[in-house]
Every structure is written in C-alpha cells, then in structure tokens.
C-alpha positions as CSV (number, residue, x, y, z in Angstrom):
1,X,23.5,21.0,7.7
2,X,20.2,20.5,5.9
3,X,19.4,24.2,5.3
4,X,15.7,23.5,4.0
5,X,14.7,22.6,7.6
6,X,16.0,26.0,9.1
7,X,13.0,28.3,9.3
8,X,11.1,25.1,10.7
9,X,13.9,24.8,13.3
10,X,13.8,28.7,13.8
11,X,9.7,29.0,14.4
12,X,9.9,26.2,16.7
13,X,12.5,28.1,19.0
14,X,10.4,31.2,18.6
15,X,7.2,29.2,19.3
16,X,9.3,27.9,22.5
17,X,10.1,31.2,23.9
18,X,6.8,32.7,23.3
19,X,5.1,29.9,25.1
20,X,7.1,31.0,28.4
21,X,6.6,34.9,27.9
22,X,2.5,34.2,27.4
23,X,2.5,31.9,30.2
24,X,5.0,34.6,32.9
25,X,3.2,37.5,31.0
26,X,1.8,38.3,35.0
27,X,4.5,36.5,37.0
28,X,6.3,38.9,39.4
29,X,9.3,38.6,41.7
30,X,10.1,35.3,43.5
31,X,12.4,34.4,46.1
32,X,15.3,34.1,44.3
33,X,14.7,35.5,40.6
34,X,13.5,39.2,40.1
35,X,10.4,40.4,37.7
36,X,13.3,41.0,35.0
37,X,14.3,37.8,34.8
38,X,11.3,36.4,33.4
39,X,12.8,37.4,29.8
40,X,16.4,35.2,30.0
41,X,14.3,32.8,31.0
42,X,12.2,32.2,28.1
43,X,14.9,32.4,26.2
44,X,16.6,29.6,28.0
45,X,14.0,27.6,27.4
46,X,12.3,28.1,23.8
47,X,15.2,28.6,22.1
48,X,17.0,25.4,22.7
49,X,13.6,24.1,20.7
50,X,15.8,25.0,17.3
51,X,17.5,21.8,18.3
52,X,15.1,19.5,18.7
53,X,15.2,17.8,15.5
54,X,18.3,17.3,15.4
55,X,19.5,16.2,18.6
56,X,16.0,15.3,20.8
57,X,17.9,13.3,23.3
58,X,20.2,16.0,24.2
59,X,17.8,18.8,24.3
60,X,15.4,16.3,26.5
61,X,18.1,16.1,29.1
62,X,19.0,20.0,28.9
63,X,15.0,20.8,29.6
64,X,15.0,18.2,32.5
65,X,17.7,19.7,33.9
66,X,16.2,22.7,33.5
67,X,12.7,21.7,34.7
68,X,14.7,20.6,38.2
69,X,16.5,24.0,38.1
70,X,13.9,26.3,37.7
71,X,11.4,24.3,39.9
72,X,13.9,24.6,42.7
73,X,14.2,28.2,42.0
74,X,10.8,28.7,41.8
75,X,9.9,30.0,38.8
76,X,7.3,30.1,37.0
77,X,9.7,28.9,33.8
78,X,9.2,24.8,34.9
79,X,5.8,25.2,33.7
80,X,6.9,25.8,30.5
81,X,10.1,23.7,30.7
82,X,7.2,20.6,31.6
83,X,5.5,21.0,28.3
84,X,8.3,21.1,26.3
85,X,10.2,18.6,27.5
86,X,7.7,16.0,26.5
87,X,7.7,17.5,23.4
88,X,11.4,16.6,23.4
89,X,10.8,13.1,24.5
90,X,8.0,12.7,21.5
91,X,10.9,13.8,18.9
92,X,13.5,11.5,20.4
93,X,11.2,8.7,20.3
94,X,10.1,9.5,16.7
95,X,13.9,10.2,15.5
96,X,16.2,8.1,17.6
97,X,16.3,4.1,19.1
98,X,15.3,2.8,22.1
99,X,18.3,3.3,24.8
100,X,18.5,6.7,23.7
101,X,14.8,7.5,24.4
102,X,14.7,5.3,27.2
103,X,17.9,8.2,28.9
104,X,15.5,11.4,28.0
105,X,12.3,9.2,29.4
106,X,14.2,8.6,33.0
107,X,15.7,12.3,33.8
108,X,12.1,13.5,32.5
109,X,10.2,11.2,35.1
110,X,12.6,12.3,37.8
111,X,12.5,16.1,36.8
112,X,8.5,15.9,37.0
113,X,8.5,13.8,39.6
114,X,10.5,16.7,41.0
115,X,8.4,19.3,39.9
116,X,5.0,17.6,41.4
117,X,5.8,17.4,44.2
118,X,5.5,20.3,47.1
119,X,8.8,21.5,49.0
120,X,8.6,19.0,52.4
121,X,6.5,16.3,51.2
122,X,7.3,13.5,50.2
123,X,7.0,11.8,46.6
124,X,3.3,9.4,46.8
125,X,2.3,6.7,44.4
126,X,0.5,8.8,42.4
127,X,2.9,11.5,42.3
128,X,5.2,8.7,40.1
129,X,2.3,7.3,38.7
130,X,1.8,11.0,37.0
131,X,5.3,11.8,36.8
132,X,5.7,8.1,34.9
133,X,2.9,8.7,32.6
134,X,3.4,12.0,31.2
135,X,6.8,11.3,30.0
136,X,6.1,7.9,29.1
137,X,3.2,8.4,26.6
138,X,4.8,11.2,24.6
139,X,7.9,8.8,23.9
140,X,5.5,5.5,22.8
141,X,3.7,7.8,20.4
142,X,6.7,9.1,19.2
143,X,8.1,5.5,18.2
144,X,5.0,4.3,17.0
145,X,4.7,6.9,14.3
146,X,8.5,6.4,13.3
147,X,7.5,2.3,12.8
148,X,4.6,3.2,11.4
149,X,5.2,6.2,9.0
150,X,4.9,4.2,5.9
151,X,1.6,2.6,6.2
152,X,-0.1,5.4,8.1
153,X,-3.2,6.6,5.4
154,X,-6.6,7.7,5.4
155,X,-9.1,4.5,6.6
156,X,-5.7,3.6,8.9
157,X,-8.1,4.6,12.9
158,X,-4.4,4.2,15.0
159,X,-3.7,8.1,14.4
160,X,-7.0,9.2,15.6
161,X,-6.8,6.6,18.5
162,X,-3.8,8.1,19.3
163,X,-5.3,11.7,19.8
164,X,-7.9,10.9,21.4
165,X,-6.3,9.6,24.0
166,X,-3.7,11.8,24.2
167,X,-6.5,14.6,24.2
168,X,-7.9,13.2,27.1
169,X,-4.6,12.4,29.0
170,X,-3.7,16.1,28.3
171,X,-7.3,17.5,29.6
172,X,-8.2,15.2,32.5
173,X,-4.3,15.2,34.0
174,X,-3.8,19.1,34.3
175,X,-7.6,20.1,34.7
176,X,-9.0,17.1,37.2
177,X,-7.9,19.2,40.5
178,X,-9.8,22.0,39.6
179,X,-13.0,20.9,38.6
180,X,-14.8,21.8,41.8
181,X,-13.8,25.3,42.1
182,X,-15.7,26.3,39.2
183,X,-19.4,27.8,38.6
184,X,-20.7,24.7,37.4
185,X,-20.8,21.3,38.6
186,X,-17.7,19.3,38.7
187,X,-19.5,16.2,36.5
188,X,-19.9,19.2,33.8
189,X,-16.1,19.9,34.0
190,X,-15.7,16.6,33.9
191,X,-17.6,15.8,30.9
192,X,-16.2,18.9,29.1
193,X,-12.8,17.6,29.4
194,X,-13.3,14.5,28.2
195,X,-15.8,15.3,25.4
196,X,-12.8,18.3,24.5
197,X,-9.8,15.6,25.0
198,X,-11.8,12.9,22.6
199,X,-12.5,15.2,20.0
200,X,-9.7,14.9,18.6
201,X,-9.7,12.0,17.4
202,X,-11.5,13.2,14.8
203,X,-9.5,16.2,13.9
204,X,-8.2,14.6,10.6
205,X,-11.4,13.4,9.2
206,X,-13.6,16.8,10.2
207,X,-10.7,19.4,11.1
208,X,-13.6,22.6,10.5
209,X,-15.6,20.9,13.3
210,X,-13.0,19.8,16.1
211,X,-11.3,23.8,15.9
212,X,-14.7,25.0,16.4
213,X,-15.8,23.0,19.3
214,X,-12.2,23.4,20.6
215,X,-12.8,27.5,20.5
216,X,-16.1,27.3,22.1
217,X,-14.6,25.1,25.2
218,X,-11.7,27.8,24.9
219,X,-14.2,30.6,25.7
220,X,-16.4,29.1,27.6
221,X,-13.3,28.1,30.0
222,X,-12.3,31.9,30.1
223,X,-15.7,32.5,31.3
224,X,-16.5,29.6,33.6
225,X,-13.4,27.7,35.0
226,X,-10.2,30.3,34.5
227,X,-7.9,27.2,35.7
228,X,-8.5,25.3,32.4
229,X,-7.5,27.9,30.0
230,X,-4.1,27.0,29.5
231,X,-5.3,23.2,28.7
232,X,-7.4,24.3,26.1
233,X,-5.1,26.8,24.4
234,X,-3.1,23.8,24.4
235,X,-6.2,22.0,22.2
236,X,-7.4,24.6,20.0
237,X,-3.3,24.8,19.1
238,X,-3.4,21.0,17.9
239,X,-6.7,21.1,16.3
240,X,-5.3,24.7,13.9
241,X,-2.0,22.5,13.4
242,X,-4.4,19.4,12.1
243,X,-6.7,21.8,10.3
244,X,-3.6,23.5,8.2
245,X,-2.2,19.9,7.6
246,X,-5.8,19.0,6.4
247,X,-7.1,21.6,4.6
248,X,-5.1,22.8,1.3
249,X,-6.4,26.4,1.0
250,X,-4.1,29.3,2.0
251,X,-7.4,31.3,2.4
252,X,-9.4,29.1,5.2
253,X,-5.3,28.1,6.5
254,X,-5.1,32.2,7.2
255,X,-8.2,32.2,8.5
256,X,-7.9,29.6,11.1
257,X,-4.3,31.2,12.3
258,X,-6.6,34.8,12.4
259,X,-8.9,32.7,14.7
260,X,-6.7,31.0,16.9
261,X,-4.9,34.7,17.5
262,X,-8.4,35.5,18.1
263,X,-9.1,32.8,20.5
264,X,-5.3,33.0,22.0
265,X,-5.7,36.4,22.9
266,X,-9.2,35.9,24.8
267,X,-7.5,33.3,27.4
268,X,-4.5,35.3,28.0
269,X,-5.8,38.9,27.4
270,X,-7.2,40.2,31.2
271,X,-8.8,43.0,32.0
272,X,-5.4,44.5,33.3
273,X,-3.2,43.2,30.7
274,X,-0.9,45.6,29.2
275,X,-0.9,45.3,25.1
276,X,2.3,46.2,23.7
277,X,3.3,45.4,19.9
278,X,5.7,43.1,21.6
279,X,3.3,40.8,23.2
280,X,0.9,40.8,20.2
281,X,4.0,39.4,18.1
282,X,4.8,37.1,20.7
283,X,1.2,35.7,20.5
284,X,0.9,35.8,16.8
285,X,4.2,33.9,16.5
286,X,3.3,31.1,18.9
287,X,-0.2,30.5,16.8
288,X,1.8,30.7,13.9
289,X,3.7,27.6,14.9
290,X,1.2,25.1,15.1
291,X,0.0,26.9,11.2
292,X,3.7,25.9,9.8
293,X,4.0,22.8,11.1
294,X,0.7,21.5,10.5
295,X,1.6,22.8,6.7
296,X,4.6,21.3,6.5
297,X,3.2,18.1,7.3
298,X,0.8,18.3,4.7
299,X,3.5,19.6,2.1
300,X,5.4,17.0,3.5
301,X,2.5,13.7,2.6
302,X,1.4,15.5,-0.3
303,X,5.0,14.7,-1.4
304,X,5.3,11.4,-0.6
305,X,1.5,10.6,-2.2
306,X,2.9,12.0,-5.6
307,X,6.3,10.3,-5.0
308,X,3.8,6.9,-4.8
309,X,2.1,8.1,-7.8
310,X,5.4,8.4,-10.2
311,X,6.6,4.9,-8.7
312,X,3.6,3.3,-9.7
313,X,3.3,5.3,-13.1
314,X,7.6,4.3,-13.8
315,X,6.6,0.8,-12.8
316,X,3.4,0.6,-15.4
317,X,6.0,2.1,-17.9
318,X,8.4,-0.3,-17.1
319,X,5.3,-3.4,-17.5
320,X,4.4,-1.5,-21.1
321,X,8.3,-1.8,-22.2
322,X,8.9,-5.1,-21.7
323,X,5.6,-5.8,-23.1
324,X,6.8,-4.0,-26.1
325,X,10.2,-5.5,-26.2
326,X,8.2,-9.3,-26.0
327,X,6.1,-7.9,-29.1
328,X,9.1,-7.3,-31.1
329,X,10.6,-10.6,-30.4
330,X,7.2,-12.0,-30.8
331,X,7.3,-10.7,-34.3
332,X,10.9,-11.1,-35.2
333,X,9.8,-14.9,-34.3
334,X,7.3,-14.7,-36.2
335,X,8.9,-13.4,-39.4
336,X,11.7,-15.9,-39.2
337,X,9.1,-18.7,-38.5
338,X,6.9,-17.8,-41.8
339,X,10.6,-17.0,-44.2
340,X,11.6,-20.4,-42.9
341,X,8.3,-23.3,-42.4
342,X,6.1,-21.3,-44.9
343,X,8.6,-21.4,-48.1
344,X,9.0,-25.1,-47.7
345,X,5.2,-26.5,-46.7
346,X,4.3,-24.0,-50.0
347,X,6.9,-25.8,-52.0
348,X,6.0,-28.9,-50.8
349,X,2.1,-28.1,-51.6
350,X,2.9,-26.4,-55.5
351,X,4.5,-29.9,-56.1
352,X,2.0,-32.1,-54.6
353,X,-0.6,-30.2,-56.7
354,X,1.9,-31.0,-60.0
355,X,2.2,-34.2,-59.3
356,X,-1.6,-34.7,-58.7
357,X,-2.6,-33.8,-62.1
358,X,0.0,-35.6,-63.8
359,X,-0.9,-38.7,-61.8
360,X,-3.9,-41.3,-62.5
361,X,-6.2,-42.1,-60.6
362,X,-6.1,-44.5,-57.5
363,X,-4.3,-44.3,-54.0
364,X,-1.5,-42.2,-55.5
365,X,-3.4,-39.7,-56.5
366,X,-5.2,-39.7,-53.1
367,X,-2.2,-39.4,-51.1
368,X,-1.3,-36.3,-53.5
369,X,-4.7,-35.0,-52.5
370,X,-4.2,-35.4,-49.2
371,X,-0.8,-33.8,-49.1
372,X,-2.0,-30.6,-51.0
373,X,-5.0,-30.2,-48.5
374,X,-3.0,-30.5,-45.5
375,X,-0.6,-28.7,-47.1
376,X,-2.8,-25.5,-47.1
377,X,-4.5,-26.6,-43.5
378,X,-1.0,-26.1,-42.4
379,X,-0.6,-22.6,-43.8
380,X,-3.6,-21.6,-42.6
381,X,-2.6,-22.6,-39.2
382,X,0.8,-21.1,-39.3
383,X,-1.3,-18.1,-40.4
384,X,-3.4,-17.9,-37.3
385,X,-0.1,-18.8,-35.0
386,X,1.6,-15.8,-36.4
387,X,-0.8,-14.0,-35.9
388,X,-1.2,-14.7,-32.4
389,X,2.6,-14.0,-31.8
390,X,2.0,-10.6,-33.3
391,X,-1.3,-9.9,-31.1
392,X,-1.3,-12.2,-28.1
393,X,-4.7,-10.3,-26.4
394,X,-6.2,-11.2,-30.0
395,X,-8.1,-14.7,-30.1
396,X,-6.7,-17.2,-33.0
397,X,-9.3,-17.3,-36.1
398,X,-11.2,-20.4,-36.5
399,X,-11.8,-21.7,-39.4
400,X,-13.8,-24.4,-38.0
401,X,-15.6,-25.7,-35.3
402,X,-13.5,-27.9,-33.2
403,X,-15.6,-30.7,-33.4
404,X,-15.4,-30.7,-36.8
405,X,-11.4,-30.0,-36.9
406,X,-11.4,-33.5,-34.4
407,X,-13.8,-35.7,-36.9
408,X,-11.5,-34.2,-40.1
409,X,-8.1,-35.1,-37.8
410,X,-9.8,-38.9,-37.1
411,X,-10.9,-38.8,-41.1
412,X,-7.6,-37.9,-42.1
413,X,-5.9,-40.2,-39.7
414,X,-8.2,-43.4,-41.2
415,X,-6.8,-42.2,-44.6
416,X,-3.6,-42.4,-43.5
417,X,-4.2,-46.1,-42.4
418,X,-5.3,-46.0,-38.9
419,X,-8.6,-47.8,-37.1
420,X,-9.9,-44.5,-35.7
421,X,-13.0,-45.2,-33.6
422,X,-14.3,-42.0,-32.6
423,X,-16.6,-41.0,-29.5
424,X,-17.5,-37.1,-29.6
425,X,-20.0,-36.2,-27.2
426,X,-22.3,-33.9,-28.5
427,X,-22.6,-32.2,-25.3
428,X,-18.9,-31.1,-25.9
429,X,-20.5,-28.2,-27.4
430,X,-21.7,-26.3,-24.5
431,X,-17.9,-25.9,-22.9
432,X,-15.8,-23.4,-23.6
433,X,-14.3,-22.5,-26.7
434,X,-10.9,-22.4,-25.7
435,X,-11.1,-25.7,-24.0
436,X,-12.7,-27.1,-27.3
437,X,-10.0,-25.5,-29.2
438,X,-7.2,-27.1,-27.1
439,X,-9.3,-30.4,-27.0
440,X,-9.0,-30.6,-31.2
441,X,-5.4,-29.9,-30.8
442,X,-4.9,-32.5,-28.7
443,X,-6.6,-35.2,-30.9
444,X,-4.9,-33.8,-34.1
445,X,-1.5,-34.1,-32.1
446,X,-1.9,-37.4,-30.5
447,X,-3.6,-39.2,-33.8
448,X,0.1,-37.9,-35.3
449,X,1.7,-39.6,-32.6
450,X,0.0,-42.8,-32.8
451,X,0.6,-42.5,-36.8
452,X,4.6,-42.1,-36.0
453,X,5.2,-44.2,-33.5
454,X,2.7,-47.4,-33.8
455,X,2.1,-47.3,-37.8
456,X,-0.8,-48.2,-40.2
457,X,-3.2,-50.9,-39.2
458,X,-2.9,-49.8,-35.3
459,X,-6.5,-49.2,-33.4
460,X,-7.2,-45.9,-31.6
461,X,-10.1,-44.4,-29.5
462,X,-11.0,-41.1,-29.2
463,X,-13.0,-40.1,-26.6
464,X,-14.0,-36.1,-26.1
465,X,-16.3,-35.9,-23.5
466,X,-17.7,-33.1,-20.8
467,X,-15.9,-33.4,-17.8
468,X,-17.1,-31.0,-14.7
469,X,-17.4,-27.8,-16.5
470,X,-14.7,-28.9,-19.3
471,X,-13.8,-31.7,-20.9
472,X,-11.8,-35.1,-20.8
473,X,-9.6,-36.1,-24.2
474,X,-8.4,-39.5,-24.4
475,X,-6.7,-41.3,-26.9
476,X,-5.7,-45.0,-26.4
477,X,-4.4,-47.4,-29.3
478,X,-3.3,-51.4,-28.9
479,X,0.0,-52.7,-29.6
480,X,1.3,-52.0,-33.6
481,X,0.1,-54.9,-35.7
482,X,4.0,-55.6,-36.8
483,X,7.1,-53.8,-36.6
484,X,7.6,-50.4,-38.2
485,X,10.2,-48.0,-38.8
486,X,9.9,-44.9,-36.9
487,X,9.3,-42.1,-38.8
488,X,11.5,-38.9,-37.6
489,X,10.6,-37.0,-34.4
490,X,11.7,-33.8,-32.4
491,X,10.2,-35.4,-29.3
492,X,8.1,-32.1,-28.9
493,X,4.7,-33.3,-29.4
494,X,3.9,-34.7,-25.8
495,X,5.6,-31.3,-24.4
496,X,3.8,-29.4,-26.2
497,X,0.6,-31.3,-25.4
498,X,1.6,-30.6,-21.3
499,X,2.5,-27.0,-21.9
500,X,-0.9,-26.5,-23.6
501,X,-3.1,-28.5,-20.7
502,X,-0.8,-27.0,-18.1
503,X,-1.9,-23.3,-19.6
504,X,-5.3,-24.1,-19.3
505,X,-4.5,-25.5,-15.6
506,X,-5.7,-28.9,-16.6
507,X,-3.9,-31.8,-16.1
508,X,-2.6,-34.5,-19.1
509,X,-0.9,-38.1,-18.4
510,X,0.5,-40.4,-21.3
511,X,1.9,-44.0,-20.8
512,X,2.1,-47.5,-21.8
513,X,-1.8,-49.0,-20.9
514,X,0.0,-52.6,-19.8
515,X,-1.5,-54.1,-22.9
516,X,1.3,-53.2,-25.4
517,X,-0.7,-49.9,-26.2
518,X,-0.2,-46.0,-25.1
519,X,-2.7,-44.1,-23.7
520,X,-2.9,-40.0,-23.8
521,X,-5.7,-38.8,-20.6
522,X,-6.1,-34.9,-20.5
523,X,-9.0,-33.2,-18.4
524,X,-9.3,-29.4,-19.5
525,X,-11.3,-26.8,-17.4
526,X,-13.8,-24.8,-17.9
527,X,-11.7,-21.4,-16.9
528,X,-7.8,-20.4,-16.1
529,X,-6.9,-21.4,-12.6
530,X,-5.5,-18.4,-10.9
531,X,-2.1,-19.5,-11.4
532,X,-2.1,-21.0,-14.7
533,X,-1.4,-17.4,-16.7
534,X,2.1,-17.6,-16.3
C-alpha cells in the first residue's frame, strides 16, 4: 500500500460522510428507515470514498447500487449517493481503461435513471437523456485529463473549457425546475446560473475573483431561491479547491477555508438549526476537503514543474560534458598534430634557409626561397588550425585578406610553373568573410591539385566571383602539355574541399570538362543553411 496517499484517502471518506449528514441534517422518519438511521447511512456512503483511488470501478458500482437501494427506500441518502457516484465515475475514467469505465458508466445511468424517475411513472426521453448525461460527462473528463496530463499548462484553454461547461451542466441541470418559484424572475435565475456555472472557467487564471462571485450567488441564493443552495455550495467548493491549488500562501489558503465555513454555514445554518460541536466539525471537515485536495494538486504540479526543471538542467549538463570531453580530444588532436607536422615542416624550413645562403643565385636559390616562405605560411596556418581545435566558438586569425591569400596562391602557383590566369572580382569584397575565407582555401587547394596531378606548363582559370549573396569559385585547367609523373597524394584534397562547401551549405562539383581538362565549380552562401551546422 502506498501510505503517502492515506490522509488524502481518509479526508475524502470524511468529506463523503459529512456531505450526507449536512445534506439529512433536517431529514426525519420515512416509510421504512427511522430519524436514527440517518447516521449509518452516511457512513455507508462517505466512507466507501477512502477507496476511490484505488479501486473507482468498484466503488462506482457499490454507490449505484446504493443509489437504487436507498432511492427505493426512500431516503434522503440517494441524494448524496447521486453526487458521489459521478465522482466515482470521474476517478475511474481518470485511473482506469475504457471497458472498465464504460461498466461504472452503465449501472450509474440505470441507478439515476432509477432515481429520476417518480414511483408509477414511467422512464421519458428526457429522463435518460438526464440520466445519460450526468454519468456520461463525469467519465469523458475524467479520460481526457488521464491523456492529457502531460501537456496540460498554463496558455493550454481545454481545462477551463472543461469547467465551464461542467459549471453550467452542474447549475442549469439541478436548478432549471426551480427557477420560477423564486422572488425574482425566472430569466434572472436563469442568467445567474449560467453566469455562476461559466465562471469557472476562469477559476485558474483569477481564482480571488471566481470564490468571490461564487459566495455572493451562495448568499444571494439563501436569500432569494432556497432551492439552489445546494448547487452553489457545490461551486463555491470547486472554486476554494481551485483557489488553494492556485494560490501558494498558507495565509490567503486559511483564509479562503475560514470563508467557505463561513459561507457553508449560511446555506445550511436555518433559523431552527440545532449547533452542536459535532455538526460544526462535520461542516469544517467537508470545506476542508476541497482545501487538501486543491493543495495537493498544486504540491503535486509544483513537483513535476521542478522535476522538468532538473531534467532540462541534467540534460544541459550532459550537452556541457560532452562539449568538454570534444575539447579535450580537440586538444589532445591538436598536441599530437603540432609534435608530429610542426617538427618536420620546421626542419624542413631551418634547411631550406641553410641551403639558401649557401646557394648562388638563379632558379635554385628561388625554389629555396620559396620553400622557406611557404614553409612558415604553413606554420602559421597550422597555428591558426590548432587553435581553432582548442577554441572552436573562436574565429581563425587572418593574417591576410583573402583576396590577397588567392592572388599570392595564383603567384605562387605561376612560380611553381603553372599558366595561372586569374579573374577576382573586386565586388568579392562585400560577401562575407567566412565565405571569402573558404573561397581562398579553395583556390590554394585546387591550384595544388592542378600542380600534382597535370604538372608545369598546364593552363588554369580562376574565377572568384559574387554569386547571389556569396560567391562562385572555379577553377578549370586544359589537358597537361606532356606526360608527368604523379607526385604523391592522400586523395584528401577534393574531400576536404566538399566537407568545407558542404559546412557552409554550398554546393562544389569537380570533373573532367570533355576537353582533356578538369574543372572544380563551388557556389558558397552568404549564411549557414539551417542544416548545414552539423
């Protein structure tokens, strides 16, 4: 047994059997059960109420059966039995499936249906259309909420849809017979009921508001039309239940249960009512239930908002260590790559720089030159890439502008023997820098390619134009002027070239032009596409 729930369980049976002793505070002696009885009878049916958590269905069909019991014996019982076996229905619809809420919702229908109807008449249309309804809409609230429990929240209307209309169902269904024996016009009751029934649909968003109106129809009932006081006890009961759920203070909770004793007692306080401690603890207790439910409701979301909270806060802390595992490989990455490329480019550029100054002038010396300076180019690029391993939100440092990095690639390149004809737009400058950036890393990489793979003597074009809000890189070169041997490749180059463009969210092609040549097309945006960060 879950013990946490017991006092709940426990002030829902005494809420039960106080309901029956208000409501047969003034019953006498009927045919067949005596004043005295009035006692075992409200405890036969409040205190099966302790149940209803835990087993609705059965505690549905124990108060119809009681309902048809009691309204053949003619006791004044079935109109408590009525109320709280639709509250039974409501819990089996919330807690259990369909078949067994379907069971409770047929012996209720026939147990009302029962109950409506007078001794020698026989059952009308709208006796079952009553008798259907009442049972009926108690049990479809009831499964609604148990679907819907998880995504219930504050700007979700459905929960104040749903009392509203089951304001109004309660208000016009037990007060629409007796609208014309009162003082005032029956359009006024009318009105009143609806206004009083609709009102709560805004009980959660203004729960101060809805208790007050719902005491001032309470007294002004008393006064004006006696035969509606039970109905809006009923009210002012949900509206302090939604008020203590609402409202976090102990101090304004208190004083809305002082109130609704206040207002309790005024409907079922007459002018020859006895007052005996017992009573006054009976009526406390039954205001008190609404109080301890509507608080343990709130206890109850109040939980499950701060359960959400720590889910979201362990799942931000789970983001931030695998962020800061991927760091730590970044950098690990990052030391081996800079132990391993760095020692050997230096090497290679302290010896290019020996040999330079040993070495006369002509194209020697030059290809010493270049060696050393793109030598240190290198470091300084392996710099700014470890760099960016070690800080990936931090941009790369550039040395240079990219349009300059492109003309010293396609200077470089014409050193190394290539016919570089270069086209840079000028308006290139007004894209973005990162699509500039990637646009001089394509040229560098593709002039490398055509170097490697066509040899000295071949003709390229380079063309970095805007395209849209980016830009468009190609590089096309003819067919090699004679055969060459193939300098060694990881075959890594045009991959890398994709997974830059595809980063971006641009798009690059590469293929034989048809002439004996290869050509290298890449259009790079102006922006990230939205799926281009992974």
């Amino acid at each position: 047994m879950r013990w946490r729930g017991v006092p709940l369980d426990i002030l829902l049976a005494a809420s039960g059997v106080s309901l029956d002793l208000l409501t047969t505070a003034h019953a006498g002696d009927t045919e067949y059960l005596p004043a005295e009885m009035n006692i075992p009878m409200a405890l036969l049916v409040g205190i099966p109420m302790g149940l209803v958590r835990r087993w609705p269905v059965a505690v549905s069909l124990y108060l119809a059966a009681f309902l048809a019991v009691t309204d053949q014996l003619g006791s004044f019982t079935s109109n408590t039995a009525q109320i709280l076996v639709c509250v039974s229905v409501g819990v089996a619809g919330f807690k259990t499936g369909l078949r067994p809420t379907a069971l409770a919702v047929a012996a209720t229908i026939g147990a009302t249906a029962l109950n409506i109807a007078d001794p020698g008449v026989a059952v009308s249309g709208n006796t079952w259309m009553y008798a259907v309804f009442l049972p009926v809409f108690p049990a479809v609230l009831g499964s609604y909420l148990r679907s819907s429990a998880e995504r219930l929240d504050e700007r979700d209307v459905t929960p104040d849809a749903l009392l509203a209309a089951g304001g109004v169902a309660i208000t016009v269904l037990s007060t629409w017979t007796s609208w014309h024996s009162g003082t005032q016009p029956v359009w006024v009751a009318g009105l009143l009921a609806v206004v009083g029934g609709l009102s709560l649909g805004i009980a959660r968003r203004m729960p101060g508001l809805v208790l007050t109106l719902q005491g001032v129809l309470l007294v002004s009932a008393d006064i004006y039309l006696n035969e509606a006081v039970n109905t809006c006890v009923i009210l002012t009961l949900i509206a302090i239940g939604v008020f203590a759920m609402r409202v976090v203070s102990w101090a304004w909770t208190i004083a809305a249960y002082l109130t609704g004793c206040l207002l309790a007692a005024i409907a079922v306080v007459g002018d020859e009512t006895d007052v005996t401690p017992f009573r006054v603890g009976v009526l406390m207790t039954l205001v008190a239930t609404p109080v301890a439910i509507g608080r343990y409701l709130g206890v109850r979301r109040e939980a499950v908002a701060s359960e959400r909270l720590r889910a979201e806060e362990a799942a931000r802390a789970a983001v931030a260590q695998v962020r800061a595992d991927q760091l730590a490989e970044r950098e690990r990455i990052a030391r081996d790559v800079h132990d391993i490329v760095a020692h050997h480019v230096g090497a290679m550029v302290l010896r290019a720089s020996a040999a330079r100054y040993t070495a006369p002038d002509g194209p020697v010396a030059d290809a010493l030159t270049d060696i050393r300076e793109t030598g240190h180019q290198v470091l300084q690029d392996l710099r700014d890439l470890l760099d960016l391993l070690r800080d990936p939100d931090r941009g790369p440092d550039l040395l240079a502008n990219p349009a300059d990095v492109v003309r010293e690639s396609a200077e470089r390149m014409s050193a190394a023997g290539l016919v570089v004809d270069l086209a840079l737009d000028p308006a290139t400058d007004q894209a973005p820098l990162i699509a500039r950036t990637s646009a001089a890393r394509i040229v560098q990489e593709g002039l490398t390619n055509v170097l490697k793979h066509a040899g000295p003597g071949t003709r390229v074009r380079v063309s970095v134009s805007p395209y849209e809000e980016g830009l468009a890189v190609e590089i096309r070169n003819g067919r090699p002027p004679t055969a060459i041997e193939r300098l060694p490749s990881s075959g890594r180059g045009l991959a890398g070239m994709r997974e830059r463009v595809r980063a971006l969210g641009g798009t690059l092609s590469a293929g034989p032009d048809g002439e004996g040549g290869w050509q290298l097309a890449a259009h790079l945006p102006a922006r990230l596409s939205s799926g281009s960060a992974a």
